[in-house]
mmCIF file of the N, C-alpha and C atoms, coordinates in Angstrom:
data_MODEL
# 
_entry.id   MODEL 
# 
loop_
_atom_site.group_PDB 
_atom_site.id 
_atom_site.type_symbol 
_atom_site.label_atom_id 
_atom_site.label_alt_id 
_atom_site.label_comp_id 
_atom_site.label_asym_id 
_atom_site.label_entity_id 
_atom_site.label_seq_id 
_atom_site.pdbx_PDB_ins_code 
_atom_site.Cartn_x 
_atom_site.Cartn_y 
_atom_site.Cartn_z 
_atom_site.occupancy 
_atom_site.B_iso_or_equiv 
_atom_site.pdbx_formal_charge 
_atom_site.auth_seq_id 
_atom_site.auth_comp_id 
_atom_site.auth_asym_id 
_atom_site.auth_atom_id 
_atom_site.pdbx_PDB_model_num 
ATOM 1   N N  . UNK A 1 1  ? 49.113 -25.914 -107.323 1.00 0.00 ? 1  UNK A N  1 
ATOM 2   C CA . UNK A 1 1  ? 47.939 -25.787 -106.485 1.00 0.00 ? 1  UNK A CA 1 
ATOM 3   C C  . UNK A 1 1  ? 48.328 -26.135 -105.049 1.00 0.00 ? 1  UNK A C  1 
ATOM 4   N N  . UNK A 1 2  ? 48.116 -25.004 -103.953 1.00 0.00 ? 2  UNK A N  1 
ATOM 5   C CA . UNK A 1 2  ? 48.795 -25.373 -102.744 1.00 0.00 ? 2  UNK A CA 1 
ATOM 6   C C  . UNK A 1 2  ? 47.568 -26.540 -102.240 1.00 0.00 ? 2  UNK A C  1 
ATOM 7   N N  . UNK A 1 3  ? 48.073 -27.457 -101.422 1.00 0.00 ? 3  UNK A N  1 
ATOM 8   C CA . UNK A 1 3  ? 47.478 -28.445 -100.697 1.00 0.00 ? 3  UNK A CA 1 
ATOM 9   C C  . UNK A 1 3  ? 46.797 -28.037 -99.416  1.00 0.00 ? 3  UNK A C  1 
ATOM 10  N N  . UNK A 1 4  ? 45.426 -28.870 -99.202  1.00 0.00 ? 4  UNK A N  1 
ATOM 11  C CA . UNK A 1 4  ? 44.678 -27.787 -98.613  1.00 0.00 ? 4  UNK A CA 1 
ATOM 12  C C  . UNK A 1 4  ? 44.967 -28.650 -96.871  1.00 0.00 ? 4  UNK A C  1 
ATOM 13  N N  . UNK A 1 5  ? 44.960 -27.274 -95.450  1.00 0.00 ? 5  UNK A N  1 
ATOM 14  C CA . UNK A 1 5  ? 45.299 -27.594 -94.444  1.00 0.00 ? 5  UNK A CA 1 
ATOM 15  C C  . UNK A 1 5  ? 44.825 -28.381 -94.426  1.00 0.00 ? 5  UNK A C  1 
ATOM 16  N N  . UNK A 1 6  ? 45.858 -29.300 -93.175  1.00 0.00 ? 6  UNK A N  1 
ATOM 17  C CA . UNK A 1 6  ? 45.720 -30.726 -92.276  1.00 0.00 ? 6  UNK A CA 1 
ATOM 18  C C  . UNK A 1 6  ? 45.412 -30.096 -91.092  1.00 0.00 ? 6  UNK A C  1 
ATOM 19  N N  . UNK A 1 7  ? 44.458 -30.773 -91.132  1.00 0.00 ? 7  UNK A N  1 
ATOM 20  C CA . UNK A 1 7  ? 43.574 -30.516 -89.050  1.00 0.00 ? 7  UNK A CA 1 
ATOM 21  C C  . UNK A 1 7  ? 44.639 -31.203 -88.356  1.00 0.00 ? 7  UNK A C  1 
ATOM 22  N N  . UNK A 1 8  ? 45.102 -30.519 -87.131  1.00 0.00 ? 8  UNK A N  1 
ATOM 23  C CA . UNK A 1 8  ? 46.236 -30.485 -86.496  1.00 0.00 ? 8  UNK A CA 1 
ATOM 24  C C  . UNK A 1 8  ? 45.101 -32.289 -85.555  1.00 0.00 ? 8  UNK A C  1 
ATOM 25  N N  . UNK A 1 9  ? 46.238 -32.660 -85.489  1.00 0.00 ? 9  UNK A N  1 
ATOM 26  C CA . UNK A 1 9  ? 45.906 -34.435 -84.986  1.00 0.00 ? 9  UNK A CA 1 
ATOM 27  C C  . UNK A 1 9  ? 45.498 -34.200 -83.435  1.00 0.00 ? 9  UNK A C  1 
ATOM 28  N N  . UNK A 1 10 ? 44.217 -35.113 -83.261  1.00 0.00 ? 10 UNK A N  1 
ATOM 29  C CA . UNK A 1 10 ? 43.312 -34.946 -81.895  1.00 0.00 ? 10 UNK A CA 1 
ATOM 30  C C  . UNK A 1 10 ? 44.776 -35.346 -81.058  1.00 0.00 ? 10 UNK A C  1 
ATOM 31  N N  . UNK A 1 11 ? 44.559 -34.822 -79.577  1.00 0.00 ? 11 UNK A N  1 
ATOM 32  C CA . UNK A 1 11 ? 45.679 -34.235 -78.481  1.00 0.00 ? 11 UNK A CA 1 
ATOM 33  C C  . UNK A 1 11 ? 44.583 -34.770 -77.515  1.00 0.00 ? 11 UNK A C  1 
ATOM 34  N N  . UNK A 1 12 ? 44.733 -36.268 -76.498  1.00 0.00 ? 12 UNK A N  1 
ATOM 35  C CA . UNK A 1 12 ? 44.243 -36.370 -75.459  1.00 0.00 ? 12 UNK A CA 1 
ATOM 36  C C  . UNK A 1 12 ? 45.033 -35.655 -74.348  1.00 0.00 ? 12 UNK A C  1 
ATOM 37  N N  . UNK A 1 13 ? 44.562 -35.086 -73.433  1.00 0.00 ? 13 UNK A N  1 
ATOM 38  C CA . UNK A 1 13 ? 45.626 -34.748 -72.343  1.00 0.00 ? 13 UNK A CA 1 
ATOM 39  C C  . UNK A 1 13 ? 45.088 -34.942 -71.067  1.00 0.00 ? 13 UNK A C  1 
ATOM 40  N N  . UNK A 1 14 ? 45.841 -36.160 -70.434  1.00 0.00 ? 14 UNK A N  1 
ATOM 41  C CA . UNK A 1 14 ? 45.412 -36.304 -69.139  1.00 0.00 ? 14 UNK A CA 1 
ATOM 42  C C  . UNK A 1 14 ? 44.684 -35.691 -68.024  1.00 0.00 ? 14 UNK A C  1 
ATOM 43  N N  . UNK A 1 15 ? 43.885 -35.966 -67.379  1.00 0.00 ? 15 UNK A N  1 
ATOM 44  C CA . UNK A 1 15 ? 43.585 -35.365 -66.217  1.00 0.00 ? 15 UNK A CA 1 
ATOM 45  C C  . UNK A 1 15 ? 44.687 -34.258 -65.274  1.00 0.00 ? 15 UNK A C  1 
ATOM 46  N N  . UNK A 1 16 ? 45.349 -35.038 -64.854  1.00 0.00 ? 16 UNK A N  1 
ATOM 47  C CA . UNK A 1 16 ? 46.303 -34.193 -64.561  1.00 0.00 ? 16 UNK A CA 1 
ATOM 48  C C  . UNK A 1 16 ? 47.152 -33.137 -65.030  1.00 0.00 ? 16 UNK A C  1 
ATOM 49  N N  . UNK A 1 17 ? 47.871 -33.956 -66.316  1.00 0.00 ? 17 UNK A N  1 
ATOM 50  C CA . UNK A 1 17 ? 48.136 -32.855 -67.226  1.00 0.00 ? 17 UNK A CA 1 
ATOM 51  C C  . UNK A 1 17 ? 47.563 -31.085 -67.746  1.00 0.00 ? 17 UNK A C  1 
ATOM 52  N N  . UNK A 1 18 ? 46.106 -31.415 -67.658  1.00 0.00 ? 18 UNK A N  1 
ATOM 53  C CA . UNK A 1 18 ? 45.033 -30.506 -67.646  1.00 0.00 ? 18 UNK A CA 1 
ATOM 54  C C  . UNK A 1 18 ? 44.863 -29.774 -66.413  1.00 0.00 ? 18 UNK A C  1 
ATOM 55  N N  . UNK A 1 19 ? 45.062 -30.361 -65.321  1.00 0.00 ? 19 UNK A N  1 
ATOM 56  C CA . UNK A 1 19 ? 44.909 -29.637 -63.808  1.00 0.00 ? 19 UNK A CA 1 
ATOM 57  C C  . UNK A 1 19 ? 46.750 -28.841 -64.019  1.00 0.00 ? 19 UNK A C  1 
ATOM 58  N N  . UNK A 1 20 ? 47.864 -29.716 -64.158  1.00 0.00 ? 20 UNK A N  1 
ATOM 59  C CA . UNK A 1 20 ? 48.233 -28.723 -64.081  1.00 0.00 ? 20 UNK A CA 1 
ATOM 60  C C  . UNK A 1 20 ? 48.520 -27.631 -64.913  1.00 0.00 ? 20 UNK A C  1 
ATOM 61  N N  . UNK A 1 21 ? 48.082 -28.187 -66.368  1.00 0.00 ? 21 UNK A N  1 
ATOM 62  C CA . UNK A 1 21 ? 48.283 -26.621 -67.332  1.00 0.00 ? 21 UNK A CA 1 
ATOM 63  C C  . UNK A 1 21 ? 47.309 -26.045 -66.959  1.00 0.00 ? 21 UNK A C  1 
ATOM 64  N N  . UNK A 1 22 ? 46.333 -25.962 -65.933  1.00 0.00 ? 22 UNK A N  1 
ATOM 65  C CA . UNK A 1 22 ? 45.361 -24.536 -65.524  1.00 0.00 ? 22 UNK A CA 1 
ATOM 66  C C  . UNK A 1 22 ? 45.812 -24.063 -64.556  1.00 0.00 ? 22 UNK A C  1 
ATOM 67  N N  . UNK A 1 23 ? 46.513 -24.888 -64.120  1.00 0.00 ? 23 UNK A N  1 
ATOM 68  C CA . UNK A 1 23 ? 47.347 -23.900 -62.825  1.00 0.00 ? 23 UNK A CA 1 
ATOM 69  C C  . UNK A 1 23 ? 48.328 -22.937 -63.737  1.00 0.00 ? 23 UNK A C  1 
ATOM 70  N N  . UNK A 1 24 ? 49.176 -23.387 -64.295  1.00 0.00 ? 24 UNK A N  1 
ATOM 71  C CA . UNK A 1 24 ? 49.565 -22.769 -65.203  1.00 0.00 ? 24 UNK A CA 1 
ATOM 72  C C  . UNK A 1 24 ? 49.574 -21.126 -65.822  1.00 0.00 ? 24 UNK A C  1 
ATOM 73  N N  . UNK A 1 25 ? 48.304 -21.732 -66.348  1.00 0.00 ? 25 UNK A N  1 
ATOM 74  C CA . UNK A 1 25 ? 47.315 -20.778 -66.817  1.00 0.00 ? 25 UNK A CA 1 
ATOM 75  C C  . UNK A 1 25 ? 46.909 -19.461 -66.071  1.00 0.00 ? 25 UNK A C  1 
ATOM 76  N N  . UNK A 1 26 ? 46.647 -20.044 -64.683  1.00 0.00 ? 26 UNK A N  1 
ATOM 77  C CA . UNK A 1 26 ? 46.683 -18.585 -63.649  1.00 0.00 ? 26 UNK A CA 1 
ATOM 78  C C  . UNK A 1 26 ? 47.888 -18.169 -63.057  1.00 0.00 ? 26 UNK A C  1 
ATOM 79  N N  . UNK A 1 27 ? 49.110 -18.630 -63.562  1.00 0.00 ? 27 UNK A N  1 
ATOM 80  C CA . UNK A 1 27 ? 50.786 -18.111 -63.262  1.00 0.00 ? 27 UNK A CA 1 
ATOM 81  C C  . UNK A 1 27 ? 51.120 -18.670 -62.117  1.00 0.00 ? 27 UNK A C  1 
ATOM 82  N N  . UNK A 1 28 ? 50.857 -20.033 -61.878  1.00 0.00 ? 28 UNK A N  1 
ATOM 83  C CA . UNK A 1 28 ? 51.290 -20.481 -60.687  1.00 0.00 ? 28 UNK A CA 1 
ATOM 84  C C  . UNK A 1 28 ? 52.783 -21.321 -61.243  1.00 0.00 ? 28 UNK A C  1 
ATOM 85  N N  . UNK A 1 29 ? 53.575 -21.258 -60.234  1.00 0.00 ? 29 UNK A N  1 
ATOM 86  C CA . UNK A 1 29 ? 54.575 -21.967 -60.574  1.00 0.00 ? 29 UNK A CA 1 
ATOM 87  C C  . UNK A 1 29 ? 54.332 -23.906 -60.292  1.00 0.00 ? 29 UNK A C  1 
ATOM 88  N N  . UNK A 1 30 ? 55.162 -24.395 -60.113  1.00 0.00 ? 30 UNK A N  1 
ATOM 89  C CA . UNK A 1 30 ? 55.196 -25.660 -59.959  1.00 0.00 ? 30 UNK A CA 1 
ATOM 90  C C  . UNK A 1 30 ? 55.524 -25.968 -59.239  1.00 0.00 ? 30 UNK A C  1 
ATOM 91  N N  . UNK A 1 31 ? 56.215 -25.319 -58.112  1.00 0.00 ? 31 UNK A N  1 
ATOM 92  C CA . UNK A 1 31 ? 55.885 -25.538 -56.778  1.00 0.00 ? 31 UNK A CA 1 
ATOM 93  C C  . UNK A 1 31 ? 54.599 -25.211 -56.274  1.00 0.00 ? 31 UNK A C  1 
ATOM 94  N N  . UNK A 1 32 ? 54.169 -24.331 -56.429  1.00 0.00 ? 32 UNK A N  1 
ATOM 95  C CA . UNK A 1 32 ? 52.665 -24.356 -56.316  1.00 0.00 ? 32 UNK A CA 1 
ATOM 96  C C  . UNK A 1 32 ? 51.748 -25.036 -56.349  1.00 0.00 ? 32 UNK A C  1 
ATOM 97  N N  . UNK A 1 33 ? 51.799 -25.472 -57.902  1.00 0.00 ? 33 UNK A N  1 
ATOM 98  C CA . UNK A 1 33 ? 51.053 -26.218 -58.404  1.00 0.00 ? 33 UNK A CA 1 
ATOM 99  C C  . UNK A 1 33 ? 50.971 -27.928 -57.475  1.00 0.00 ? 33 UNK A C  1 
ATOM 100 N N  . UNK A 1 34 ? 51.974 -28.037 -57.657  1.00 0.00 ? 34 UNK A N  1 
ATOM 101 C CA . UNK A 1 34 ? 52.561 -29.259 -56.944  1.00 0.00 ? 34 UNK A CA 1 
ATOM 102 C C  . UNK A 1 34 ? 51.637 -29.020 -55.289  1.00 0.00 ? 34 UNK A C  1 
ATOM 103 N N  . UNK A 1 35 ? 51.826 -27.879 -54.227  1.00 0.00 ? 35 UNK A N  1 
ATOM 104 C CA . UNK A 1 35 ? 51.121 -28.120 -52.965  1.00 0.00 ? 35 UNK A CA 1 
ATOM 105 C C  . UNK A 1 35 ? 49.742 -27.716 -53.504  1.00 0.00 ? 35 UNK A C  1 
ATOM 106 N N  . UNK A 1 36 ? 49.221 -27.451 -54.579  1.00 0.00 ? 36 UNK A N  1 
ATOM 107 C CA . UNK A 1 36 ? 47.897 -27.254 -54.365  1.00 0.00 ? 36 UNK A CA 1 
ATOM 108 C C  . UNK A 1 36 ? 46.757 -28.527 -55.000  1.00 0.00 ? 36 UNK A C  1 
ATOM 109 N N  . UNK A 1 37 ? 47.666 -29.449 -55.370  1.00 0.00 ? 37 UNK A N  1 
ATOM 110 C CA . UNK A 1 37 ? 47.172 -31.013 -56.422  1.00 0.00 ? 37 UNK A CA 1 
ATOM 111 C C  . UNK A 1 37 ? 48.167 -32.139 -55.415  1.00 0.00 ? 37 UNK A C  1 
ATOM 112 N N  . UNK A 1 38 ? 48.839 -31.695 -54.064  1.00 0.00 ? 38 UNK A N  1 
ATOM 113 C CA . UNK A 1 38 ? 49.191 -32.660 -53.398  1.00 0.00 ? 38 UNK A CA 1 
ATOM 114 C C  . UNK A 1 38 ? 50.412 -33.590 -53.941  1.00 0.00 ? 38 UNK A C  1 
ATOM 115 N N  . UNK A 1 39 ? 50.547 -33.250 -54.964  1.00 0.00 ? 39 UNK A N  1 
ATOM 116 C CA . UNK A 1 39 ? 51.879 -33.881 -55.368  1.00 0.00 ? 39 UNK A CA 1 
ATOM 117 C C  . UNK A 1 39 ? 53.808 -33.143 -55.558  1.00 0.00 ? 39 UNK A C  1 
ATOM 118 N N  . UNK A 1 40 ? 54.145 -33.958 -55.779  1.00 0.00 ? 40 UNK A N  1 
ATOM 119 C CA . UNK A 1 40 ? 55.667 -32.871 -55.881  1.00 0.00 ? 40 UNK A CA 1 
ATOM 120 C C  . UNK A 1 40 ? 56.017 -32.081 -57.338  1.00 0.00 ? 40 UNK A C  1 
ATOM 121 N N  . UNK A 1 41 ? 56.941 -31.281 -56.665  1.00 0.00 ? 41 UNK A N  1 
ATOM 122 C CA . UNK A 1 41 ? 57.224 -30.177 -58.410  1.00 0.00 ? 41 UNK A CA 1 
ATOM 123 C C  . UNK A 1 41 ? 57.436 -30.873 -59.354  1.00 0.00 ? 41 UNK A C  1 
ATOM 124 N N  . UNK A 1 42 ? 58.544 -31.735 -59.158  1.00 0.00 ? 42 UNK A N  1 
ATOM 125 C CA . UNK A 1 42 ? 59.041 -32.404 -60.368  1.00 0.00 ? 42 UNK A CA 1 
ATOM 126 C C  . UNK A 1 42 ? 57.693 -33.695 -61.369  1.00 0.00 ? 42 UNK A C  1 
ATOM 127 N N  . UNK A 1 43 ? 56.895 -33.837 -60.354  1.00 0.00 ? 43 UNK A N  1 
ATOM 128 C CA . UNK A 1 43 ? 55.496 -34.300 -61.281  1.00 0.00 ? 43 UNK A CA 1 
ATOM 129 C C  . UNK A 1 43 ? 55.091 -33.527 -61.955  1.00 0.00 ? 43 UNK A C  1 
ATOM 130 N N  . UNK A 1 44 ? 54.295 -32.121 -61.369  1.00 0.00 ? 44 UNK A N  1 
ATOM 131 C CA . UNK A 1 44 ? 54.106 -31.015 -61.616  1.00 0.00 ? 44 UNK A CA 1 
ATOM 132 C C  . UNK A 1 44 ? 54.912 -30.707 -63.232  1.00 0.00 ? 44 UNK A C  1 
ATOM 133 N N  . UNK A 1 45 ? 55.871 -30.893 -63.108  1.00 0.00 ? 45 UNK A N  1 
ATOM 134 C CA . UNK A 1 45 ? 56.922 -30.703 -64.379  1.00 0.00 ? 45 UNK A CA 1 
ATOM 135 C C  . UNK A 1 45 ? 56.975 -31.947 -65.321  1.00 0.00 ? 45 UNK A C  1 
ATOM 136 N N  . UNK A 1 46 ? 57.090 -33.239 -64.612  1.00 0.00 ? 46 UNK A N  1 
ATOM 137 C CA . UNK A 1 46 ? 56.530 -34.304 -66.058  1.00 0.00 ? 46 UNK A CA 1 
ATOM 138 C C  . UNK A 1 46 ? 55.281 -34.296 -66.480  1.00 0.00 ? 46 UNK A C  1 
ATOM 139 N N  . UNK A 1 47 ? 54.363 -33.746 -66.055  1.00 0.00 ? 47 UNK A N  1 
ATOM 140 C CA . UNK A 1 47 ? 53.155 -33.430 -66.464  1.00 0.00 ? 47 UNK A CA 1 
ATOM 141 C C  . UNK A 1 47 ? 52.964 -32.616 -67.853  1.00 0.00 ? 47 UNK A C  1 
ATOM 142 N N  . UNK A 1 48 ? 53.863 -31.237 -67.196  1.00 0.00 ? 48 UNK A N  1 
ATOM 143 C CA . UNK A 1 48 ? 53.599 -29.854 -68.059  1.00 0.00 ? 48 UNK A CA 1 
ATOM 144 C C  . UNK A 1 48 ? 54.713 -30.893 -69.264  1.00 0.00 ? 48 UNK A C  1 
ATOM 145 N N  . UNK A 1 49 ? 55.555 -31.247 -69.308  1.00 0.00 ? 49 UNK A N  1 
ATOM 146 C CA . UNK A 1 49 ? 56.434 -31.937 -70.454  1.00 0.00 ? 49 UNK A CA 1 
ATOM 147 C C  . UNK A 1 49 ? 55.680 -32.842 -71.242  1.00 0.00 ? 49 UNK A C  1 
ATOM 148 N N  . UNK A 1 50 ? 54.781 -34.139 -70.768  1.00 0.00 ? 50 UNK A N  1 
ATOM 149 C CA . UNK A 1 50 ? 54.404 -34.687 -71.044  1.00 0.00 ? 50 UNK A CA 1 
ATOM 150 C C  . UNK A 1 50 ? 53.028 -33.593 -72.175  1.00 0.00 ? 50 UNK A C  1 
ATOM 151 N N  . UNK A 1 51 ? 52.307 -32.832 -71.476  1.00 0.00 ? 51 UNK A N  1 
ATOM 152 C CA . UNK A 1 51 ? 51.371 -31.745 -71.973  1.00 0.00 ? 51 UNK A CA 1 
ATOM 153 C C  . UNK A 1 51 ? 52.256 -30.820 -73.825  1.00 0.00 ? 51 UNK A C  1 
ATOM 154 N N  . UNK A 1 52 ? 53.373 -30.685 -73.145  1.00 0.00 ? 52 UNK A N  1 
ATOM 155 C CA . UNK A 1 52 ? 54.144 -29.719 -74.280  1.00 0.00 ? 52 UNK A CA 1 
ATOM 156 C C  . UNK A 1 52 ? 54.282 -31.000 -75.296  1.00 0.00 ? 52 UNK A C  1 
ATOM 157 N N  . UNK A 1 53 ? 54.454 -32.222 -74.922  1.00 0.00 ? 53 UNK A N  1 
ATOM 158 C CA . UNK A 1 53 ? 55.475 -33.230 -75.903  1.00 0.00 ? 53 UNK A CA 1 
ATOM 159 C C  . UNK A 1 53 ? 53.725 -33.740 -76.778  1.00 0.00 ? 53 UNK A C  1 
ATOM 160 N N  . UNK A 1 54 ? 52.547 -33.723 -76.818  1.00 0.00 ? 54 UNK A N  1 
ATOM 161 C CA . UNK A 1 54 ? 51.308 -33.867 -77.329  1.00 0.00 ? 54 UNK A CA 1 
ATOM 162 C C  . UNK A 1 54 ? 51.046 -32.822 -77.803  1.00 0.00 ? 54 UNK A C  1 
ATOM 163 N N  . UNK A 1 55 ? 51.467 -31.527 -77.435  1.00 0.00 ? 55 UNK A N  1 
ATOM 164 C CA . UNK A 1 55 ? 50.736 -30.215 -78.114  1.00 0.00 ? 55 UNK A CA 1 
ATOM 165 C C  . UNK A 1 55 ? 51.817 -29.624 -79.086  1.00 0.00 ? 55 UNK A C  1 
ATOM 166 N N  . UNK A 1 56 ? 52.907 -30.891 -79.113  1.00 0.00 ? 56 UNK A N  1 
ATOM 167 C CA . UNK A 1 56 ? 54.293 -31.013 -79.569  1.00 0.00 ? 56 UNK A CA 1 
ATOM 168 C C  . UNK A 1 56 ? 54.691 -28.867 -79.847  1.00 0.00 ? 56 UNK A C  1 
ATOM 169 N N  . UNK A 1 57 ? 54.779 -28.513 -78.823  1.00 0.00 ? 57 UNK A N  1 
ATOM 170 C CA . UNK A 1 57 ? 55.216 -26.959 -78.319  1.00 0.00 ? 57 UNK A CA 1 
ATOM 171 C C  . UNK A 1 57 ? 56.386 -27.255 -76.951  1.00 0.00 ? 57 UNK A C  1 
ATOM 172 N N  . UNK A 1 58 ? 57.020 -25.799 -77.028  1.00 0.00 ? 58 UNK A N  1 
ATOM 173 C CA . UNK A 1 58 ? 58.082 -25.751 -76.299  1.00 0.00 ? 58 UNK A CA 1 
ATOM 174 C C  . UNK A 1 58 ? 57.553 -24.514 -75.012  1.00 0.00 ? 58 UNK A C  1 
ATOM 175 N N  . UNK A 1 59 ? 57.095 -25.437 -74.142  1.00 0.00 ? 59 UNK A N  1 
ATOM 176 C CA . UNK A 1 59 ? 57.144 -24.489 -72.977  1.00 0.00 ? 59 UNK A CA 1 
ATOM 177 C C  . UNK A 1 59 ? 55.922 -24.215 -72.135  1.00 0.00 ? 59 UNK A C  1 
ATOM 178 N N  . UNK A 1 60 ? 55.453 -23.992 -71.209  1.00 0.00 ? 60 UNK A N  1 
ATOM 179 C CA . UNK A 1 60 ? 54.418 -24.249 -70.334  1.00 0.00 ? 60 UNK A CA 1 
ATOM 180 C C  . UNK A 1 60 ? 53.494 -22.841 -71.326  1.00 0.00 ? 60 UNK A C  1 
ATOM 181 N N  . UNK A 1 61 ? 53.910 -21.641 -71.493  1.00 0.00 ? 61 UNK A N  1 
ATOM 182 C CA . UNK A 1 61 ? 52.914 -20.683 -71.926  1.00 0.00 ? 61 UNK A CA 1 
ATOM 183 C C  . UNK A 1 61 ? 52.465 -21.594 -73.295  1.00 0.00 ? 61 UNK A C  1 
ATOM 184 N N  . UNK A 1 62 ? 53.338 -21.639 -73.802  1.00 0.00 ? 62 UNK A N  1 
ATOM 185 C CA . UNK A 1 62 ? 53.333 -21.869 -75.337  1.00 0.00 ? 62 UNK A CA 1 
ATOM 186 C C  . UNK A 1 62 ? 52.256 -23.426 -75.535  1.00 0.00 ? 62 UNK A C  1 
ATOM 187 N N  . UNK A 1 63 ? 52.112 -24.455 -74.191  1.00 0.00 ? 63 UNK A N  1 
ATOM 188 C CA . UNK A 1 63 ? 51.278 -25.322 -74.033  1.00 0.00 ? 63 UNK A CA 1 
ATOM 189 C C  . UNK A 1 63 ? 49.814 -24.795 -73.184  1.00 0.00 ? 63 UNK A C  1 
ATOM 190 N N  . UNK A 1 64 ? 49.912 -23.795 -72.973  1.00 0.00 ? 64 UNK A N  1 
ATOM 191 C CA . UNK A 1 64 ? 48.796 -23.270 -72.215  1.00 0.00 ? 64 UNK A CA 1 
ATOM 192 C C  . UNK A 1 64 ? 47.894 -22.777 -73.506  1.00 0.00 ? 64 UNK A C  1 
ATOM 193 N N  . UNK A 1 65 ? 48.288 -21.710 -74.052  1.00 0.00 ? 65 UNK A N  1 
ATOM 194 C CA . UNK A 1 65 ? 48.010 -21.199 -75.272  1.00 0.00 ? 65 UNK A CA 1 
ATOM 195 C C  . UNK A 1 65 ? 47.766 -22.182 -76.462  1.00 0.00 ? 65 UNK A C  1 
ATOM 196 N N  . UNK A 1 66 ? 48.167 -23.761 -76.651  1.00 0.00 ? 66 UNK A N  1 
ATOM 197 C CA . UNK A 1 66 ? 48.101 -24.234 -77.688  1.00 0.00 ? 66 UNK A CA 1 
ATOM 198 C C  . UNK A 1 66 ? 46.792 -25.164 -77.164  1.00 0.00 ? 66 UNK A C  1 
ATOM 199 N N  . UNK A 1 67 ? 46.513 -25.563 -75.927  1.00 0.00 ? 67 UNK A N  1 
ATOM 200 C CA . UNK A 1 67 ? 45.480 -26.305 -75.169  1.00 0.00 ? 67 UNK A CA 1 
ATOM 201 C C  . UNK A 1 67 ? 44.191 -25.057 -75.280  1.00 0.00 ? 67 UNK A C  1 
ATOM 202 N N  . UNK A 1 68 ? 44.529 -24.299 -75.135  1.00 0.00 ? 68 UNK A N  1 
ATOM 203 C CA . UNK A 1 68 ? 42.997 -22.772 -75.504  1.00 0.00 ? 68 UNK A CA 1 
ATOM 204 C C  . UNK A 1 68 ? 42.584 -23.021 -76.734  1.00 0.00 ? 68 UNK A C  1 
ATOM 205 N N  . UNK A 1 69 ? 43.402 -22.957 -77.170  1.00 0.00 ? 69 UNK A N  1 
ATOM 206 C CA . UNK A 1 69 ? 43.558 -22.935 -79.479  1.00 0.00 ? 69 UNK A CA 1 
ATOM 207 C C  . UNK A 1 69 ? 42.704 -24.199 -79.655  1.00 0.00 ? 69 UNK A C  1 
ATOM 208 N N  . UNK A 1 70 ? 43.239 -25.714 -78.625  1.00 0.00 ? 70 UNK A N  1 
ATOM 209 C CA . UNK A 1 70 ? 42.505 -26.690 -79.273  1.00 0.00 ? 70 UNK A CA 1 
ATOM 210 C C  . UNK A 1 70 ? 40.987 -27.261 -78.661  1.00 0.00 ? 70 UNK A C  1 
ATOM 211 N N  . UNK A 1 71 ? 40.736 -26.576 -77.855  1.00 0.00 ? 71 UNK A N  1 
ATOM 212 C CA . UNK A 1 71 ? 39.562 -26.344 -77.142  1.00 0.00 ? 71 UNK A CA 1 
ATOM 213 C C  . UNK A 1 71 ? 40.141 -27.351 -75.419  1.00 0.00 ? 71 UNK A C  1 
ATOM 214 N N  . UNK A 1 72 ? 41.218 -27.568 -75.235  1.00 0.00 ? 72 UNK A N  1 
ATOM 215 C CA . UNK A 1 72 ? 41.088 -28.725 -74.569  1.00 0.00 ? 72 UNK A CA 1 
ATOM 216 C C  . UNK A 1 72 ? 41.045 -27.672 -72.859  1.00 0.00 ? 72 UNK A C  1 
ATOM 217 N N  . UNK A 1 73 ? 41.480 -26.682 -73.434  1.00 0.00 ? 73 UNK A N  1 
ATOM 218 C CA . UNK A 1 73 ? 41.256 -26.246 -71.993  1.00 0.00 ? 73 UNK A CA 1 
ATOM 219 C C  . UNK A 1 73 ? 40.628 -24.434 -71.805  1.00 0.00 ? 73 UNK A C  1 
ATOM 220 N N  . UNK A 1 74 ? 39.708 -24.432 -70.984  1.00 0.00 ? 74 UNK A N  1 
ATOM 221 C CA . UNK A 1 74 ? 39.184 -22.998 -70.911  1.00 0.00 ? 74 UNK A CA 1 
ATOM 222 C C  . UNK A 1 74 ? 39.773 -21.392 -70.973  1.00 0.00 ? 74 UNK A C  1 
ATOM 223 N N  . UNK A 1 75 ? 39.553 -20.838 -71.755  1.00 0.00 ? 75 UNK A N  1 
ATOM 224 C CA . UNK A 1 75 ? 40.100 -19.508 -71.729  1.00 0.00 ? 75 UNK A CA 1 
ATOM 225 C C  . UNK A 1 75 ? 40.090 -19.014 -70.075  1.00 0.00 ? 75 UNK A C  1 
ATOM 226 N N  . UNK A 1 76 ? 41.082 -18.654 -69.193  1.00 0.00 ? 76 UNK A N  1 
ATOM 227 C CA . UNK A 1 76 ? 40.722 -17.891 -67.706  1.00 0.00 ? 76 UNK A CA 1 
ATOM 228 C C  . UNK A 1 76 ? 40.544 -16.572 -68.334  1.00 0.00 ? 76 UNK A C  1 
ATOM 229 N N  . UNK A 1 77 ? 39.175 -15.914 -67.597  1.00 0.00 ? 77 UNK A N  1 
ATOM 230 C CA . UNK A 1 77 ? 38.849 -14.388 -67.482  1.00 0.00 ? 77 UNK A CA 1 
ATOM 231 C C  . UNK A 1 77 ? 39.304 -13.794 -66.266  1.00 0.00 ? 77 UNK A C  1 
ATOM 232 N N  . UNK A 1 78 ? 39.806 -12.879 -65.897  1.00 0.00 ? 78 UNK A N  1 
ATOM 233 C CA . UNK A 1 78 ? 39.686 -12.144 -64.548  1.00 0.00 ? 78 UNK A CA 1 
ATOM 234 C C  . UNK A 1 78 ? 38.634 -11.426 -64.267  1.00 0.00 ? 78 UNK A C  1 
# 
């Protein structure tokens, strides 16, 4: 008898973290991201790491897409 799914474990994700996976989200890089939240790239980038290492995924799309999936962050429409 297969064992029935485990609800994938609640994922807080920082404020920031969240600002920058929506930048993200609209294809901004991290330099970008970084002059448009006032801080530098390489934050910009412990952020998106810190974001991937909770949504335990490899990679800014692949954390963008897994933050949609868990409601934590808004689908963008054009």
């Amino acid at each position: 008898m297969p064992s029935p799914a485990k609800p994938a474990p609640a994922v807080r994700l920082s404020p920031r973290e969240s600002a920058c996976l929506h930048w993200a989200a609209v294809g901004k890089t991290s330099w970008e991201t970084g002059r448009i939240l006032d801080i530098s790239e390489s934050t910009v980038n412990f952020h998106l790491r810190n974001a991937c290492r909770k949504l335990q995924v490899r990679g800014r799309r692949a954390a963008v897409a897994a933050a949609i999936r868990r409601g934590l962050l808004h689908p963008i429409t054009a």
